[in-house]
Backbone as ProteinMPNN parsed JSONL, in Angstrom:
{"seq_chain_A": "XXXXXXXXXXXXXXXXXXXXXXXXXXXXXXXXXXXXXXXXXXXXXXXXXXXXXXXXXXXXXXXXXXXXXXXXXXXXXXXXXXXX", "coords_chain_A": {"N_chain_A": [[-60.293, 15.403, 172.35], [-58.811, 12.842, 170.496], [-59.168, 9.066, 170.293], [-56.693, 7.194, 170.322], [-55.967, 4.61, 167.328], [-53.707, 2.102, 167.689], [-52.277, -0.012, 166.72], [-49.804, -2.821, 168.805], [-47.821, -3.655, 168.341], [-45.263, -4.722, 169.448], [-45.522, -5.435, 171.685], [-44.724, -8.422, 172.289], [-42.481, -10.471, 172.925], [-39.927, -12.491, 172.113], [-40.645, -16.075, 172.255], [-43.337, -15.658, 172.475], [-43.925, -13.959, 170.656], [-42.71, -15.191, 168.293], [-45.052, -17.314, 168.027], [-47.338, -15.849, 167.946], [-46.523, -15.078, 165.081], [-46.553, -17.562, 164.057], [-49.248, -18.266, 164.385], [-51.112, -16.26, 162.664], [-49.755, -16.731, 160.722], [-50.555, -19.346, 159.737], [-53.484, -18.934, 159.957], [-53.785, -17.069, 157.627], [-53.15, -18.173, 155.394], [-55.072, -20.356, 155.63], [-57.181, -18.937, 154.847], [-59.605, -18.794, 152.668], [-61.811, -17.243, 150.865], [-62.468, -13.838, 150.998], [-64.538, -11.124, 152.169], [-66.05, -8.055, 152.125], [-67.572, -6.223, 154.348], [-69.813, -3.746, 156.044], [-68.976, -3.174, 158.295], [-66.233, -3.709, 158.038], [-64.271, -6.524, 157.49], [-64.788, -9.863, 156.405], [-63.466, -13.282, 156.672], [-63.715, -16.586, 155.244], [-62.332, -19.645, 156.397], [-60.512, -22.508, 156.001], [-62.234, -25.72, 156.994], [-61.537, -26.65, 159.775], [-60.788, -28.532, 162.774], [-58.548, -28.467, 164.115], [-57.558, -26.015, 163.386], [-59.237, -24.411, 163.693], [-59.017, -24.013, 166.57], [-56.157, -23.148, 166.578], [-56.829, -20.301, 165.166], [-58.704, -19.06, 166.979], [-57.159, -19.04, 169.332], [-55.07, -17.13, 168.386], [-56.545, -14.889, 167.996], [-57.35, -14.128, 170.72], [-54.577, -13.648, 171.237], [-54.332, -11.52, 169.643], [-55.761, -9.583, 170.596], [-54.469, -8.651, 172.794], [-52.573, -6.714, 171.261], [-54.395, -4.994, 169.801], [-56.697, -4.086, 171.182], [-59.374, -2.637, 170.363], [-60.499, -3.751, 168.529], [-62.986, -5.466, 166.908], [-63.478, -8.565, 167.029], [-64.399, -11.772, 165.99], [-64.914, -15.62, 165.681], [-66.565, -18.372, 163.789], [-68.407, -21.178, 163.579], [-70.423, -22.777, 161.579], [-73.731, -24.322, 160.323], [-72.949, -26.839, 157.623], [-70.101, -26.403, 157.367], [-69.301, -24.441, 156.879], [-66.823, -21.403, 157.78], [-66.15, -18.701, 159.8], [-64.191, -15.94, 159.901], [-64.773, -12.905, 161.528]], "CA_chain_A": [[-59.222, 14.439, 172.193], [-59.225, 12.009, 169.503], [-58.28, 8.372, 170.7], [-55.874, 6.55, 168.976], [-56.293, 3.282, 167.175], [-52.898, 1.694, 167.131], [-51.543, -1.792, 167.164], [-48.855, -2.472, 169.781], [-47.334, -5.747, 168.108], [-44.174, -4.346, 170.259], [-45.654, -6.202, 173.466], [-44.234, -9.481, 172.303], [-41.191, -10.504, 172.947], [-39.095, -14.253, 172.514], [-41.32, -17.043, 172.437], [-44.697, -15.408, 172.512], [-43.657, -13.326, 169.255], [-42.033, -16.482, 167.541], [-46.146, -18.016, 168.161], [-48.012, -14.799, 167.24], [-46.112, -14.877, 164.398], [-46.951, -18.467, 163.284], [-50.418, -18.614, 164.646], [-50.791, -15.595, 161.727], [-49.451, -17.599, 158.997], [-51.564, -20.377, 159.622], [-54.587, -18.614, 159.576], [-53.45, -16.371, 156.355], [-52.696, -19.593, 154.914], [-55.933, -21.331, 155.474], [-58.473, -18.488, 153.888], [-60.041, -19.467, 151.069], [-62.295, -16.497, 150.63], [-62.756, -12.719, 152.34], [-65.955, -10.288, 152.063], [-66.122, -6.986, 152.219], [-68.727, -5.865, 155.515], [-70.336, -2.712, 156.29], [-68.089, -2.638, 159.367], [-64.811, -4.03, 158.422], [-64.169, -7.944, 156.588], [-64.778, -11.327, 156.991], [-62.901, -14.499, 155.84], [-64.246, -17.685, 155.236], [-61.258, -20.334, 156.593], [-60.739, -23.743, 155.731], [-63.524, -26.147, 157.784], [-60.632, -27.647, 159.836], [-60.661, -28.302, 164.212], [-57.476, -27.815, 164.578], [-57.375, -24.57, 162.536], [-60.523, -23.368, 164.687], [-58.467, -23.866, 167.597], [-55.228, -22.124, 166.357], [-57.893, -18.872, 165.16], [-59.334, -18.561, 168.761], [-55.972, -18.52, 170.215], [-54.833, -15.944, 167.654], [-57.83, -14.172, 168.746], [-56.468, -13.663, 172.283], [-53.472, -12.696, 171.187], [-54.011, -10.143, 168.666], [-56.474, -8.99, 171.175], [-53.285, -7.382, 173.611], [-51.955, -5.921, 170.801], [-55.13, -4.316, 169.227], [-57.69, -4.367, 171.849], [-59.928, -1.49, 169.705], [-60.675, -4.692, 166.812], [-64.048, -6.412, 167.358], [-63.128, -10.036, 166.273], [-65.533, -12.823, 166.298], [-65.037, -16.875, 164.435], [-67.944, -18.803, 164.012], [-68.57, -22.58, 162.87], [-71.742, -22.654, 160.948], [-73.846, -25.901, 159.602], [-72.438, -26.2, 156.332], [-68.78, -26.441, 157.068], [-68.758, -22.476, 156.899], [-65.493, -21.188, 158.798], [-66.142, -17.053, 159.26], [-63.402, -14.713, 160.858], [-64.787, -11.362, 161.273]], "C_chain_A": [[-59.742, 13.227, 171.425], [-58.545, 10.082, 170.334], [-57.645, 7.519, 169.285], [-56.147, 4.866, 168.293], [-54.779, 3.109, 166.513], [-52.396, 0.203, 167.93], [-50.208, -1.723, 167.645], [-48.093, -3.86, 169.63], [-45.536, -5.687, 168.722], [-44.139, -5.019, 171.996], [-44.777, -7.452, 173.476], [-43.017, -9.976, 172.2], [-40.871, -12.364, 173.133], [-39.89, -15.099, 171.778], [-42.737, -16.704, 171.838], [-44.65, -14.715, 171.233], [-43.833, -14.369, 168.046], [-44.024, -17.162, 167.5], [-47.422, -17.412, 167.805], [-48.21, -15.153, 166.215], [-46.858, -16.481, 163.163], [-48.454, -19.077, 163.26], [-51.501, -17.456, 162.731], [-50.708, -16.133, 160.798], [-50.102, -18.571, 158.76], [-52.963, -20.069, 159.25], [-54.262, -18.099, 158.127], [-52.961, -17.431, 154.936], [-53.761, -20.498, 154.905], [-57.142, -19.927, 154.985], [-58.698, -18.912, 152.692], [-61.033, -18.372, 150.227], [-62.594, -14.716, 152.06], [-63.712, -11.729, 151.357], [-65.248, -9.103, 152.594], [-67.241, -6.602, 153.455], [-68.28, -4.21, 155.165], [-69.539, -2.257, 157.286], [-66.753, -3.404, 159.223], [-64.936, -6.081, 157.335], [-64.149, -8.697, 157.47], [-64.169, -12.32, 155.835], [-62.942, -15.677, 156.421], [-62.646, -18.456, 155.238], [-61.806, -21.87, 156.155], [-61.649, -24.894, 156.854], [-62.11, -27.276, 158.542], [-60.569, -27.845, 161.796], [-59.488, -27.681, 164.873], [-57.109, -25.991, 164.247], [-58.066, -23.633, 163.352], [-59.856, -23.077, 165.8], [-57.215, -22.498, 167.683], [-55.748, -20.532, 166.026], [-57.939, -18.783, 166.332], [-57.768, -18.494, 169.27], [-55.341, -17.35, 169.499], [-55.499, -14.342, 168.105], [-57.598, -13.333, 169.959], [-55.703, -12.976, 172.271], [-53.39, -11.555, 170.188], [-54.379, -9.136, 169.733], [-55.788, -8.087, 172.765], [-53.142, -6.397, 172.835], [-53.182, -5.011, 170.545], [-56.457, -4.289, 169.626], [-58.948, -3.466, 171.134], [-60.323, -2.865, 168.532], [-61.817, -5.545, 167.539], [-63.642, -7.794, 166.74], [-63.94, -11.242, 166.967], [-65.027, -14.227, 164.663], [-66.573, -17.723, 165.224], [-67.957, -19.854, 162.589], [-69.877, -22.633, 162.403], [-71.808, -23.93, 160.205], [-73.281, -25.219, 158.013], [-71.287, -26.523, 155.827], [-68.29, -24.707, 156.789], [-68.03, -21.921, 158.093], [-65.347, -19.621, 158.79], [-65.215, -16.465, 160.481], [-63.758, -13.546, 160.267], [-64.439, -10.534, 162.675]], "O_chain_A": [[-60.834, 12.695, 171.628], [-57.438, 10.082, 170.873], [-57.891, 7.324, 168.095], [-56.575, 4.015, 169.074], [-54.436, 3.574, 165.426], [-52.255, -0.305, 169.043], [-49.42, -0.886, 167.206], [-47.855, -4.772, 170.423], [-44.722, -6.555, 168.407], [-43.342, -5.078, 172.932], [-44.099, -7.666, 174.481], [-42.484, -9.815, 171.103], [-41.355, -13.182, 173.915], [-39.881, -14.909, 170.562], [-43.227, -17.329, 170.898], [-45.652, -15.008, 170.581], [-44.7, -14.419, 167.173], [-44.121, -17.612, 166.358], [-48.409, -18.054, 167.447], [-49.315, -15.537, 165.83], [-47.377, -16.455, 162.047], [-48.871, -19.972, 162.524], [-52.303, -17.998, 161.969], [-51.576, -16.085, 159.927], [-50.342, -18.837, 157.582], [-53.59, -20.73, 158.422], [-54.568, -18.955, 157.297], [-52.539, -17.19, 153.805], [-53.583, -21.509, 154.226], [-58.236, -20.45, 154.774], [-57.91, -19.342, 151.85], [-61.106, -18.531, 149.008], [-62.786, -14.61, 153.272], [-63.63, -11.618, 150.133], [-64.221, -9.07, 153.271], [-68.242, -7.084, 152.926], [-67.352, -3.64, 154.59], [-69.295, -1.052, 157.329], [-66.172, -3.733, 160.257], [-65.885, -6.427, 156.631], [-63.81, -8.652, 158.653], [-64.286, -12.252, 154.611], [-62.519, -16.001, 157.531], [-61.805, -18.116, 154.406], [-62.953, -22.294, 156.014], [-61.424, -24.406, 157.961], [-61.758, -28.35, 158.051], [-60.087, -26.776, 162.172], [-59.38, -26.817, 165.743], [-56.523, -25.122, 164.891], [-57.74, -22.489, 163.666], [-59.967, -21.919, 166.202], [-57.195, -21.461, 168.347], [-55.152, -19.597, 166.56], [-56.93, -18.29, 166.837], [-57.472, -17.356, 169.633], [-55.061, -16.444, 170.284], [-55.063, -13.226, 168.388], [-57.666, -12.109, 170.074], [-55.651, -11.911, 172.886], [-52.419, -10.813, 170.038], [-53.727, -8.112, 169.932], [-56.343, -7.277, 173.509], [-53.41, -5.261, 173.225], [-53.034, -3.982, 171.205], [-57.37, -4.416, 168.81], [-59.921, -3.917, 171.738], [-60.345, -2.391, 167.396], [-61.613, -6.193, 168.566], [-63.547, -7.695, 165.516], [-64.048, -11.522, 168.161], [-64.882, -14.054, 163.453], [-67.204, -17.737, 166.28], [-67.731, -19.684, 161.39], [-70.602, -22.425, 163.376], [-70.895, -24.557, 159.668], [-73.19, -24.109, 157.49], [-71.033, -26.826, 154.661], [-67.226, -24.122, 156.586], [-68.507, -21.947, 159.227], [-64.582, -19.12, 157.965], [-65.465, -16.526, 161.685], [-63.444, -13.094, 159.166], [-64.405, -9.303, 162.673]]}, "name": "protein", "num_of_chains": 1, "seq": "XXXXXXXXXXXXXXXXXXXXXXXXXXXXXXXXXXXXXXXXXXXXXXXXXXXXXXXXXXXXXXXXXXXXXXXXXXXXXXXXXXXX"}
């Protein structure tokens, strides 16, 4: 038996959808660059606190829908902003 890898963006309903939805656009909206990895991509975000904040909560919540997705952000000296 093979397992499945599928995203379940069907959990959210109302409110919590409506916040998904814009937590999403914010991030997709603040990359500035994305890499190619050996296991999957990373994208460098804009160097911003609030932004870091809205990522990590994104984070959470993708992480119902698509619990199977390793996802890691990480503030680096520099001003380097990496979602992988």
């Amino acid at each position: 038996m093979t397992d499945v890898l599928e995203c379940r963006l069907d959990i959210f309903e109302g409110p919590e959808k409506l916040r998904y939805e814009a937590l999403r656009e914010a991030m997709k909206a603040a990359v500035e660059e994305v890499r190619e990895l050996a296991e999957g991509y990373a994208a460098r975000l804009r160097p911003d606190p609030a932004l870091f904040r809205q990522v990590a909560e994104w984070i959470t919540v993708e992480r119902r829908c698509c619990p199977f997705l390793g996802l890691g952000l990480n503030w680096s000296e520099g001003d380097a902003v990496w979602l992988s």
